[in-house]
N, C-alpha and C positions, 0 to 999 in steps of 0.2 A: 394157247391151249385149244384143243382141237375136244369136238364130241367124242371121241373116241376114249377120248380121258378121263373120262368121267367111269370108263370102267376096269380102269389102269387100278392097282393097288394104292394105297397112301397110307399116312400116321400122322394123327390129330395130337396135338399136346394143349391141353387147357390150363391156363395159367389163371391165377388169380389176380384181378386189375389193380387191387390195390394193397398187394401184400409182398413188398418188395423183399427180395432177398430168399423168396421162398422158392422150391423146388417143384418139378412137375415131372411124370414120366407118361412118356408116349407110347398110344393105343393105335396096334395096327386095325387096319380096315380091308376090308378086302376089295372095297373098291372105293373111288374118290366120291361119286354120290352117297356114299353111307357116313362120309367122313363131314363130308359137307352138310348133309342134314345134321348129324349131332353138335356138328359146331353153330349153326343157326340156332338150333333149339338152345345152345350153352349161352349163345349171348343174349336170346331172348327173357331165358328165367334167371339168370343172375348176370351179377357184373363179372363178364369173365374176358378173360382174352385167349382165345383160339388161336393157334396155328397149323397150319397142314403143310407135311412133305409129301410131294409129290413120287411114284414111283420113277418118273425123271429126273426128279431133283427140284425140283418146283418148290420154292415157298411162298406161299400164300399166307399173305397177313390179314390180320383180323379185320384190316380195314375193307382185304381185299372180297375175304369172306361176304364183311356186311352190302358190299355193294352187289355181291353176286350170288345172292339168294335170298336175303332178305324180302326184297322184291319182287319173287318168286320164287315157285317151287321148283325143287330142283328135280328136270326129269330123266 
């Protein structure tokens, strides 16, 4: 993933961590930093699990999420 990405489109799907079986539908973003920030804030206030597709096809998991922005802010 290159900086350039971060202003690529994507879609965040927030799933609930402990409510198996249940459904989610995906929110486009118009770019991956908008996608990426609401997904930090989604694991920050509840138990949640984020996912983002990439406008290349990229998915990012929530693992990937918390390691790369938790951290910091995403610029």
């Amino acid at each position: 993933m290159t900086p350039a990405d971060l202003d690529k489109r994507a879609e965040l799907t927030v799933w609930p961590k402990r409510a198996p079986g249940r459904s989610a539908q995906g929110r486009p973003f118009a770019t991956l930093r908008e996608a990426l920030a609401v997904a930090a804030r989604a694991i920050e206030a509840e138990d949640a699990q984020p996912w983002i597709i990439t406008e290349a096809g990229d998915i990012l998991s929530p693992r990937w999420i918390r390691a790369n922005t938790l951290s910091r802010v995403v610029q």
